[in-house]
C-alpha positions as CSV (number, residue, x, y, z in Angstrom):
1,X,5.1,-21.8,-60.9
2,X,3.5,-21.6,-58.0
3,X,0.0,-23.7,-57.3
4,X,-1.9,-20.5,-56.6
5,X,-0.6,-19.0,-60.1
6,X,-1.1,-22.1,-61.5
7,X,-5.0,-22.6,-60.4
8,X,-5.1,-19.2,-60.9
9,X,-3.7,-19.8,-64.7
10,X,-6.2,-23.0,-65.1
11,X,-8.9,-21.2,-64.8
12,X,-8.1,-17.9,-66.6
13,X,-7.4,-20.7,-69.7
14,X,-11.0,-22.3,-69.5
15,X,-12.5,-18.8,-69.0
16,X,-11.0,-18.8,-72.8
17,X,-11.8,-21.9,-74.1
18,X,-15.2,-21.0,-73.0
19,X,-15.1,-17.9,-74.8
20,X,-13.6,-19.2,-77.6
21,X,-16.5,-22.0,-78.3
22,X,-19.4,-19.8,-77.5
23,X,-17.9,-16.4,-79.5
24,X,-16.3,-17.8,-82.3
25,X,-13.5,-15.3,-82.2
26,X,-11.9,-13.9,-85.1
27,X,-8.0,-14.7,-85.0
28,X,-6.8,-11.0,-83.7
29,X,-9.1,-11.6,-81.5
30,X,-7.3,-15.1,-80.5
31,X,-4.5,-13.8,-80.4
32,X,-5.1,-10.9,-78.0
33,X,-6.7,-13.6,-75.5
34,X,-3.2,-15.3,-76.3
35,X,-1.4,-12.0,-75.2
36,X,-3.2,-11.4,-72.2
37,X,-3.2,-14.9,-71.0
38,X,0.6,-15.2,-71.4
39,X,1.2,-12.2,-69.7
40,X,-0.8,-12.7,-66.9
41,X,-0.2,-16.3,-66.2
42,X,3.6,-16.8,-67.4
43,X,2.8,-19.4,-69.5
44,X,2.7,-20.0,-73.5
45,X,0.1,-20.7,-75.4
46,X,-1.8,-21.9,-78.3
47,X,-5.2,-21.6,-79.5
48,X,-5.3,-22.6,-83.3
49,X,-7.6,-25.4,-83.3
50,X,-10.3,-24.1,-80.8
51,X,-8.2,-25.4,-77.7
52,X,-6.1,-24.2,-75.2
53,X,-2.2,-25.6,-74.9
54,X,0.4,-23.9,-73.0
55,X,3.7,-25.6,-72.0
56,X,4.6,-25.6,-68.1
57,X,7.4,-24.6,-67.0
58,X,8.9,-27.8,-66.5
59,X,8.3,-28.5,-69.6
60,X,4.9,-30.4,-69.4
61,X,2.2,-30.1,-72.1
62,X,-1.8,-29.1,-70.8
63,X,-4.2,-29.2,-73.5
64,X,-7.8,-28.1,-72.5
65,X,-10.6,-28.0,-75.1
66,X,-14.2,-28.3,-75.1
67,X,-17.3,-28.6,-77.6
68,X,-21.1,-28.4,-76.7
69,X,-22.3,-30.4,-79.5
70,X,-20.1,-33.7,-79.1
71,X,-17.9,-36.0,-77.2
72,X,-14.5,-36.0,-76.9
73,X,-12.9,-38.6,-79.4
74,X,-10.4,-40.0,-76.9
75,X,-13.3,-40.2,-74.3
76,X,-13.2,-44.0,-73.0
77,X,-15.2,-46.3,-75.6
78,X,-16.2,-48.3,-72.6
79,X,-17.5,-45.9,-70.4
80,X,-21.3,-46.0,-71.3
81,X,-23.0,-42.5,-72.1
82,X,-26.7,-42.3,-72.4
83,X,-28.8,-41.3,-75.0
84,X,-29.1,-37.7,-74.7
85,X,-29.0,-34.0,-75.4
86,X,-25.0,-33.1,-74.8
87,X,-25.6,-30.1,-72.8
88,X,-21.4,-29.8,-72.1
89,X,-18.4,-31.3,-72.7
90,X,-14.2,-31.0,-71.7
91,X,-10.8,-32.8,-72.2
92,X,-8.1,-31.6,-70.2
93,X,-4.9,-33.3,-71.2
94,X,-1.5,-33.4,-69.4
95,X,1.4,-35.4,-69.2
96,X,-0.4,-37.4,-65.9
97,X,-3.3,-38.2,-68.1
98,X,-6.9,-36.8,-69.4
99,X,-10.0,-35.8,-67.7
100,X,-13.2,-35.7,-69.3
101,X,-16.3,-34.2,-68.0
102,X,-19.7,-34.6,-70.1
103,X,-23.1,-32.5,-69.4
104,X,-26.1,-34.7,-70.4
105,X,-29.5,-34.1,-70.2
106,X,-32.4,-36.3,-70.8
107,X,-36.5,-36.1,-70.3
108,X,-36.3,-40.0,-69.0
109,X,-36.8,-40.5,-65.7
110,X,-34.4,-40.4,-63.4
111,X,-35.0,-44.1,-62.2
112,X,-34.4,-45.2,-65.4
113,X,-31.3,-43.5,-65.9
114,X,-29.6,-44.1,-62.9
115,X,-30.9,-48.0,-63.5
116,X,-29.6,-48.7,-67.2
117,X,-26.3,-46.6,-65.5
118,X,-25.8,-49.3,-62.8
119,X,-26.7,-52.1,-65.3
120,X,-24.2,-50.9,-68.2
121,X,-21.3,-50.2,-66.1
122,X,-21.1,-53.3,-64.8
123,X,-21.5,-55.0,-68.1
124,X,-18.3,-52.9,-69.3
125,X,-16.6,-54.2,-66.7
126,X,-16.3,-50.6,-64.3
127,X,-16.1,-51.6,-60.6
128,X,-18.8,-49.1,-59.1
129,X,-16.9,-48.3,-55.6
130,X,-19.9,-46.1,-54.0
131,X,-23.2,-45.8,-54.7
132,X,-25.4,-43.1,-53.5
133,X,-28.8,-42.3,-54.0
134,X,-31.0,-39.1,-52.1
135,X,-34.7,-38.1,-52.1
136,X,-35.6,-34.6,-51.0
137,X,-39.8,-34.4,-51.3
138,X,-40.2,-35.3,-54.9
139,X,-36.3,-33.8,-55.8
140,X,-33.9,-37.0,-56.5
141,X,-30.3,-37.0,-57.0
142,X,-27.2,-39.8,-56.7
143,X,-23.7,-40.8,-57.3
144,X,-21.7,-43.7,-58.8
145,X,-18.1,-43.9,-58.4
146,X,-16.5,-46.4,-60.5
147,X,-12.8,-47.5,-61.7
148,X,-11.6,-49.9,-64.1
149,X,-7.9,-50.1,-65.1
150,X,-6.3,-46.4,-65.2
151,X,-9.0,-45.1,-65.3
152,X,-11.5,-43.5,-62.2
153,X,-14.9,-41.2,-61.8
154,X,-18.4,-41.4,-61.8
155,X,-21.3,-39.5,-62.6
156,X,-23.5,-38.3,-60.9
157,X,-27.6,-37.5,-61.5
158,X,-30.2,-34.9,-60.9
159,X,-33.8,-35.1,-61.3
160,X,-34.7,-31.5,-62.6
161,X,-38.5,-30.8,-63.0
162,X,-39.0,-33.3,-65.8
163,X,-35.4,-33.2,-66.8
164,X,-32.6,-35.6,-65.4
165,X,-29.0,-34.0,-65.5
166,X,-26.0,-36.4,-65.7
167,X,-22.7,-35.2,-65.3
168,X,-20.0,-37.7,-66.0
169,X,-16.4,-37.0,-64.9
170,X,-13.6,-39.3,-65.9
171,X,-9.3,-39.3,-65.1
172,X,-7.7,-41.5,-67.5
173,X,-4.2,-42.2,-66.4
């Protein structure tokens, strides 16, 4: 498969598993999506547990699955994820590994978040290779990128109105 088709079929497949968590499609319904997807990407696919797994063509496995409400079970136990609303979350699995991404949201300041971030990474043990943080007016944002073992990413932070956003994004090898 080419990499256009295969970008191309990436993101027609979280198009779905977005569809599929917020509409809670009936299974005709699935398995239309299913139809469609296969026949405009080339690729099988299965979406009986409210994920999206299709079989490349050399015979790889991708799994991509998200829920709003929770985080991933096989999400990193020592990453450290603050206490807050879980605005978003995704696993995409292959045979190279798993990323994660988790939208959090939190009326704490963003000084305090992006403090007890820095502190409770290092604690775990996560190298924190770059560390950015930016002021525009009364606007803040910032960036840690961090590794330990396999596994590399970061989050990053947005001060929001009275909101901070934290959007963590993990590759586990």
């Amino acid at each position: 498969m080419s990499g256009r088709r295969y970008v191309a079929g990436l993101l027609v497949l979280l198009v779905v598993v977005l569809a599929l968590g917020v509409g809670g499609c009936e299974k005709a319904a699935e398995k239309a999506v299913e139809g469609v997807v296969e026949k405009t990407t080339g690729v099988d696919m299965d979406t009986s547990d409210g994920s999206v797994t299709y079989e490349t063509e050399d015979g790889g496995t991708v799994e991509i699955s998200g829920d709003q409400a929770e985080i991933p079970a096989d999400f990193p136990d020592d990453f450290p994820v603050y206490d807050a609303d879980i605005e978003s979350s995704t696993r995409l699995a292959s045979g190279e590994g798993t990323a994660f991404y988790v939208g959090l949201a939190t009326k704490d300041s963003y000084d305090e978040v992006f403090a007890w971030y820095k502190d409770r990474l290092v604690s775990e043990g996560w190298d924190i290779l770059a560390e950015v943080n930016t002021q525009d007016g009364g606007t803040k944002s910032g960036v840690m990128t961090v590794a330990k073992g396999s596994a590399e990413g970061g989050a990053t932070f947005a001060q929001d109105g009275d909101v901070t956003r934290i959007a963590i994004s993990l590759n586990v090898k």
